[in-house]
N, C-alpha and C positions, 0 to 999 in steps of 0.2 A: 235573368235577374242575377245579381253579382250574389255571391254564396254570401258573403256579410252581412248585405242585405236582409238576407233569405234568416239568419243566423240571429236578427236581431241587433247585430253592431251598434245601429245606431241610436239604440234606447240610453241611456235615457234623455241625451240632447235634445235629439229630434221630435221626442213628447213634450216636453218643454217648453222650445221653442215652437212649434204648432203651436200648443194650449196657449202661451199669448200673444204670439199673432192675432190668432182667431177672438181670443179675449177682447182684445185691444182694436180688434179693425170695426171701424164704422164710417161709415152706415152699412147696414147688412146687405149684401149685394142680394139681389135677384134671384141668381142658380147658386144656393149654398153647395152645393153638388160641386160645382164648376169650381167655385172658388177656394172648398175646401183642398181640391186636387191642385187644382193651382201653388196654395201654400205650400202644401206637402213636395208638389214636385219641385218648386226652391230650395227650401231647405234640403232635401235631397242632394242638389245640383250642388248646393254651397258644402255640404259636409264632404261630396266625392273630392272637392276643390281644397279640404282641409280644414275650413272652417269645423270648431268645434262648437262656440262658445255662441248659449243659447239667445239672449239679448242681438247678436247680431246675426245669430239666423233667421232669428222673429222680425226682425230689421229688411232685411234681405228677400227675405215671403212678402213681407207687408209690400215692399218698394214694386216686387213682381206682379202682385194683385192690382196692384194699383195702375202700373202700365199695362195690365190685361185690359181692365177698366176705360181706361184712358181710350186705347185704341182700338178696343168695340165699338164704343162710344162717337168718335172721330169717323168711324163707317158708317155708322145710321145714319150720322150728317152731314156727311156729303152726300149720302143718297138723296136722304130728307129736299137738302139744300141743291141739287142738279135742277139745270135747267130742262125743262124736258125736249126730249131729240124728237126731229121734225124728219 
């Protein structure tokens, strides 16, 4: 884990932007668990990248939850949807 990290650096953006992501996303996925990690490790990824500014890290989570979502989702249904093998 990077020592800045570890140091806190990225207070107070990164509580911020979690806190409205999370505010703001709905419907409430399934694995709150899953999803809260998900956010977190965006905004993560976006602050290492430079990003500081909260509104577009919460932007940033939300858009990555969402294509988590998305392509879970896309799995079940092709299974769902397979023809079954003879």
């Amino acid at each position: 884990m990077p020592s800045h990290f570890a140091a806190r650096a990225y207070e107070p953006e990164m509580n911020n932007a979690f806190d409205q992501a999370w505010r703001d996303f709905r419907p409430r996925p399934q694995n709150e668990e899953l999803a809260r990690s998900i956010l977190a490790t965006a905004i993560i990824e976006a602050m290492e990248a430079g990003d500081r500014e909260p509104v577009d890290l919460a932007r940033k989570a939300t858009l990555a939850l969402r294509a988590a979502i998305k392509t879970r989702n896309c799995r079940a249904l092709r299974r769902v949807t397979r023809a079954p093998t003879k």
